[in-house]
C-alpha positions as CSV (number, residue, x, y, z in Angstrom):
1,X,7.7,-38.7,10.4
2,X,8.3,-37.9,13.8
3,X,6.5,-34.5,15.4
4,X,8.6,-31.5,15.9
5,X,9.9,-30.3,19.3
6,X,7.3,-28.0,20.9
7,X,8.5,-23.8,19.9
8,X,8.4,-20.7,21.6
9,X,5.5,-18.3,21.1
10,X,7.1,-16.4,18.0
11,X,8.3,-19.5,16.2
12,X,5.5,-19.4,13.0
13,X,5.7,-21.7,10.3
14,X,4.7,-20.9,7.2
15,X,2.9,-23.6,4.7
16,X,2.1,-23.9,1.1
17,X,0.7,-26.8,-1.2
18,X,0.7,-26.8,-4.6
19,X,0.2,-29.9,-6.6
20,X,1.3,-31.7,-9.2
21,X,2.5,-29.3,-12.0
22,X,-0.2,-31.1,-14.5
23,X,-3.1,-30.7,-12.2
24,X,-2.0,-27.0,-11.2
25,X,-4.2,-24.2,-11.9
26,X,-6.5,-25.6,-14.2
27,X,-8.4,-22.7,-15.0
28,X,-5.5,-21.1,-16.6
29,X,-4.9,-24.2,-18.6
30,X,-8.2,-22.9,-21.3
31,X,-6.1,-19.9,-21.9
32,X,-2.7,-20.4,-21.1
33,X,-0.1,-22.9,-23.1
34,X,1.7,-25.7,-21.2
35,X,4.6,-24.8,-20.9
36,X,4.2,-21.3,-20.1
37,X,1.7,-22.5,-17.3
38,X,4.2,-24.9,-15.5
39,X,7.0,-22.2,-15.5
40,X,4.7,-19.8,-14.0
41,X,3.4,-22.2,-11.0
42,X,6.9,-22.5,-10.4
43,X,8.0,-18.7,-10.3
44,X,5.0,-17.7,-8.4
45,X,6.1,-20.1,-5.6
46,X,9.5,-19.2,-6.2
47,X,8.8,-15.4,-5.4
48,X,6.1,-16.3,-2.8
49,X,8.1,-18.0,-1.3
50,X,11.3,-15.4,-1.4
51,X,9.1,-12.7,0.2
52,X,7.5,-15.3,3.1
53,X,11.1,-16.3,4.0
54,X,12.6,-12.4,4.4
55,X,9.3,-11.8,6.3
56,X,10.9,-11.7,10.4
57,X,7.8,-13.3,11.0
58,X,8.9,-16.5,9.5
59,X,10.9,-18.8,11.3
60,X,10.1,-21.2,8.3
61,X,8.4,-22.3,5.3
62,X,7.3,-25.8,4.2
63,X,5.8,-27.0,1.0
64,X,3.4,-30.0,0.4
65,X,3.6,-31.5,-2.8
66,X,4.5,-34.8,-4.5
67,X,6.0,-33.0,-7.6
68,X,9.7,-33.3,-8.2
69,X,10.0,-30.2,-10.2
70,X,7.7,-28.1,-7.1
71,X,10.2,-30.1,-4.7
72,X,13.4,-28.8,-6.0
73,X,12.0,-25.4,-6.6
74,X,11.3,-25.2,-2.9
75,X,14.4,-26.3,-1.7
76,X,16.2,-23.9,-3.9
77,X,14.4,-21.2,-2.1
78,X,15.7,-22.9,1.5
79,X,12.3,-24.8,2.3
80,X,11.6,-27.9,3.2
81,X,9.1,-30.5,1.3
82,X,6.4,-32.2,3.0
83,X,5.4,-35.0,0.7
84,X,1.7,-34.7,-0.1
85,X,0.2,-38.4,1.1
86,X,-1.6,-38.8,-1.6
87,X,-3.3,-35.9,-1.6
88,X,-7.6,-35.5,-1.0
89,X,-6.7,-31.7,-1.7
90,X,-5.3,-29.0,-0.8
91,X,-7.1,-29.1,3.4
92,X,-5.8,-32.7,3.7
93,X,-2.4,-31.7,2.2
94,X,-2.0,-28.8,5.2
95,X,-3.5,-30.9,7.6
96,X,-1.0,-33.3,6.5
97,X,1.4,-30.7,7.6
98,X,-0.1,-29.1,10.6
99,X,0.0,-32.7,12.0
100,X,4.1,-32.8,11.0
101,X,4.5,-29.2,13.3
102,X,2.5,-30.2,15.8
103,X,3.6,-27.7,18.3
104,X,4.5,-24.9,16.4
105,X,2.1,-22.2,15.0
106,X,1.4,-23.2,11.6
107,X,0.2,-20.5,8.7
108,X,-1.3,-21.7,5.8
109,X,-0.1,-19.1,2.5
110,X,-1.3,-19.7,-1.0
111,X,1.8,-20.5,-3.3
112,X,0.3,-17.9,-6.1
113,X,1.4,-14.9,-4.8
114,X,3.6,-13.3,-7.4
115,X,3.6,-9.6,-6.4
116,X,3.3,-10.4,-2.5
117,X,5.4,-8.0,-0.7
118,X,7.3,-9.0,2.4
119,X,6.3,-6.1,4.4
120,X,2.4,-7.1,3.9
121,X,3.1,-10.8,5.1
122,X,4.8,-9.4,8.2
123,X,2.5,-6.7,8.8
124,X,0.0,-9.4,8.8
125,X,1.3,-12.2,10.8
126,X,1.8,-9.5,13.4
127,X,-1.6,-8.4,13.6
128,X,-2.8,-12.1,13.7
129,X,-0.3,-12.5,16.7
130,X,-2.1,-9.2,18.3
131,X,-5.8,-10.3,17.5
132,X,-6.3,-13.9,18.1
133,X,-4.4,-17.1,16.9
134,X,-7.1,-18.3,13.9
135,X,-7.1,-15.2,11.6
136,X,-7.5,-15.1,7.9
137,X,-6.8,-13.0,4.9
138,X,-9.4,-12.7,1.8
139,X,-8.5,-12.4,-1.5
140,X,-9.0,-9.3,-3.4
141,X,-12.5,-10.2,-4.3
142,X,-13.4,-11.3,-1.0
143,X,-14.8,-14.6,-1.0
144,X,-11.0,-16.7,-1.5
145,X,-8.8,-17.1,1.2
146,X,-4.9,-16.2,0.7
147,X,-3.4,-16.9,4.6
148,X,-4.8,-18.5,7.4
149,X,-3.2,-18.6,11.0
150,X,-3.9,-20.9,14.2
151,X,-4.0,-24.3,11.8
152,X,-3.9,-27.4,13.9
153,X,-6.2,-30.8,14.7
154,X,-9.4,-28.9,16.3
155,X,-9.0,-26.2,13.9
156,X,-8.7,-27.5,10.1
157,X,-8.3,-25.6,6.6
158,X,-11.2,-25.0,4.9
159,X,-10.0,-24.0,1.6
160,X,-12.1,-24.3,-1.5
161,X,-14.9,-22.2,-3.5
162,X,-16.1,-19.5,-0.8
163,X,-13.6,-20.2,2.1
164,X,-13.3,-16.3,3.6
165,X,-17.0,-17.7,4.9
166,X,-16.0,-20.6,5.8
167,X,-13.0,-19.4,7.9
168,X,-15.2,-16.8,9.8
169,X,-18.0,-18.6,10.2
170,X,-15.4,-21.0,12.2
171,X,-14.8,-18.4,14.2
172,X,-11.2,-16.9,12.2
173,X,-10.8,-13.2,12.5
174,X,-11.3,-11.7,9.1
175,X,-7.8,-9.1,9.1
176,X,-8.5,-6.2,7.6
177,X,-4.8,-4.5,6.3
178,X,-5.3,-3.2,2.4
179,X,-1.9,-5.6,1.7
180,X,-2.9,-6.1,-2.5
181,X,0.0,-8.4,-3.0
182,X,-1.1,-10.4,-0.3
183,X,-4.5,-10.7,-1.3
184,X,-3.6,-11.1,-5.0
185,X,-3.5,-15.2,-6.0
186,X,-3.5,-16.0,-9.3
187,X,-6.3,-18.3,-11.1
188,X,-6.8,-16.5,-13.8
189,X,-5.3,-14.4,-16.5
190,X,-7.1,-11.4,-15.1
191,X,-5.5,-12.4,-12.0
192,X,-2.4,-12.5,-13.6
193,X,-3.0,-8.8,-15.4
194,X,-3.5,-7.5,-11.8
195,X,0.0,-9.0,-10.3
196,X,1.7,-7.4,-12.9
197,X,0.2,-4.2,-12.9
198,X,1.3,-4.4,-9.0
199,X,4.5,-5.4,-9.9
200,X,5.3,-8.6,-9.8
201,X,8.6,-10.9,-8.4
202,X,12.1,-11.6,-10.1
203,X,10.7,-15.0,-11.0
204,X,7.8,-14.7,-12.4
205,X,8.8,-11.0,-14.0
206,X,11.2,-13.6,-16.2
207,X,8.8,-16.3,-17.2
208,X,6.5,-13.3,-18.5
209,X,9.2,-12.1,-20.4
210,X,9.9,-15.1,-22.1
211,X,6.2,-15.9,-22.5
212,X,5.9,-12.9,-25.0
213,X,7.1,-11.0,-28.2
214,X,8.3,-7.5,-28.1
215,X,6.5,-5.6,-30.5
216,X,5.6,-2.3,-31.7
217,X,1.8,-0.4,-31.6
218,X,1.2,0.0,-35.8
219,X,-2.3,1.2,-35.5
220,X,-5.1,1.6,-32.3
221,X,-8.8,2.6,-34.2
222,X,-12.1,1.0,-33.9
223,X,-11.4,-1.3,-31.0
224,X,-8.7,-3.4,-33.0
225,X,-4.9,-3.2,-32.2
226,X,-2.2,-3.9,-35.1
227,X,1.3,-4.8,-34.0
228,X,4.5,-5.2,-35.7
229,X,6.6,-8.2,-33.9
230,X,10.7,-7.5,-34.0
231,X,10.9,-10.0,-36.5
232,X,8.3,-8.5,-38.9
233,X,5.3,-10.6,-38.2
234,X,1.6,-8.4,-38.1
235,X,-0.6,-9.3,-35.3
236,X,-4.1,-8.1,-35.0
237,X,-5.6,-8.1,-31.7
238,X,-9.2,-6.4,-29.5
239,X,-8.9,-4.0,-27.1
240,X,-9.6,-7.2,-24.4
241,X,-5.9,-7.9,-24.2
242,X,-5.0,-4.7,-23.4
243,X,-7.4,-3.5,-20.9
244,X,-6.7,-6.5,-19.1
245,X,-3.0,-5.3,-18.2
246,X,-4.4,-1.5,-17.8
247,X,-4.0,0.1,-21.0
248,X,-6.4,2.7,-22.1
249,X,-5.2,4.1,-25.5
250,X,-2.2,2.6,-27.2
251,X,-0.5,5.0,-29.1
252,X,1.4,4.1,-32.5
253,X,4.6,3.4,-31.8
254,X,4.3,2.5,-28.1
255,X,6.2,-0.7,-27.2
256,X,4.6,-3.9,-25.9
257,X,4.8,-7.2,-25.3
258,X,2.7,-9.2,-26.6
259,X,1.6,-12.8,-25.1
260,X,-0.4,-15.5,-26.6
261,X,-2.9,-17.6,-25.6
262,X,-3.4,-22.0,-26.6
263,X,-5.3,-20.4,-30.3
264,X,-2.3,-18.1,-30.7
265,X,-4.5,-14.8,-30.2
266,X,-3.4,-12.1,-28.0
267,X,-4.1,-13.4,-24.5
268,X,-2.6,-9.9,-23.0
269,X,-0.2,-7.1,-23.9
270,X,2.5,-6.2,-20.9
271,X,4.6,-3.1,-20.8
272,X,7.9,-4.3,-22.5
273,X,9.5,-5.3,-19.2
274,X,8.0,-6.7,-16.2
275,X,8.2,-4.8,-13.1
276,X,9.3,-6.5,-9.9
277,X,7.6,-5.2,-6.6
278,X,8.5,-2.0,-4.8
């Protein structure tokens, strides 16, 4: 594929890879059933993708992948699909990229951004634009990287384990805007329990929802949880599942939903209805 045409200064291109849906996010796979794991990789990118392409900052958004399914979830969000050349992970697939745009000013964004708010992308593509072209943006624990700007052939991706290290000890400017939805990817379940309780996109609100059982607090003593399902069933759960999402002290009677893991355990309780972002 032929190189773009050279871009004006505020032409910014946004870029996400996400694999193939088997391979994707692996460490969720201990916890997390199949099918519930595929849906989500896909309505994470779905919404990421929906608040990157409001942002005024974006002119527009790619995705690497080589997964039909990823492919035609991108395109129904109006971006196009870079296919991954058989991909040596995730820098080589947005190198890959970076080469395609060569011209433009490319921005790497992690795909697993459910509760990413469209202000906190813009507010931080414009401060990258005011600081210097190779900025970056840690995750919420501060050693993951969730956006980097200024990708192209002298200055590579270097995603992977510690990578807010790696980018500034390149020389990227560390940017330093609070943003949690920007800073929130999701690798885990306790990742997950943090999106929501920020509030979390139309897409990925719904695959939640499905994911669980509405049920009803029956008793909350002695760090054990009894629920009654809507369709009678008991289900016993630790205070784990709860804390996870926020709860303190379920009361009886409260409303939940209630999502299992691969054993069938509690994985997490959830308010009764997701809560898309403010």
């Amino acid at each position: 594929m032929s190189a773009v045409t050279p871009a004006t200064a505020t032409t910014t291109h946004v870029v996400l890879a996400v694999k193939d849906l088997v391979q994707a996010k692996t460490r969720l796979a201990e916890a997390v059933p199949t099918e519930q794991r595929a849906a989500l990789v896909l309505a994470m990118l779905t919404d990421t993708l929906g608040a990157a392409l409001r942002s005024p900052e974006v002119t527009a958004a790619h995705v690497v992948t080589r997964d039909p399914a990823v492919a035609a979830a991108a395109k129904s969000c109006g971006a196009a699909v870079l296919a991954d050349p058989e991909s040596e992970g995730l820098n080589h697939a947005l190198e890959h990229a970076a080469a395609i745009l060569s011209g433009q000013r490319v921005v790497a964004l992690q795909p697993d951004l459910p509760a990413l708010r469209t202000g906190e992308l813009t507010a931080a593509l414009a401060s990258a634009r005011a600081q210097a072209e190779r900025c970056f943006v840690a995750d919420r624990q501060g050693t993951g990287t969730t956006l980097l700007t200024g990708i192209d052939g002298t200055n590579p991706p270097l995603f992977g384990g510690a990578s807010a290290a790696r980018h500034q000890g390149s020389g990227a400017e560390r940017l330093a805007g609070l943003w949690p939805g920007l800073r929130c990817d999701v690798d885990t379940v306790a990742d997950l329990a943090t999106a929501l309780q920020l509030g979390v996109g139309a897409a990925t609100g719904a695959v939640i929802d499905r994911w669980g059982t509405t049920a009803t607090v029956a008793e909350h003593s002695g760090g054990e949880i009894a629920l009654r399902t809507d369709d009678g069933r008991l289900i016993r759960c630790d205070e784990a599942a709860a804390q996870l999402a926020g709860w303190r002290q379920l009361r009886p009677g409260q409303r939940v939903r209630v999502h299992p893991g691969r054993d069938g355990a509690a994985l997490l309780l959830t308010v009764a209805a997701s809560t898309p972002p403010g």
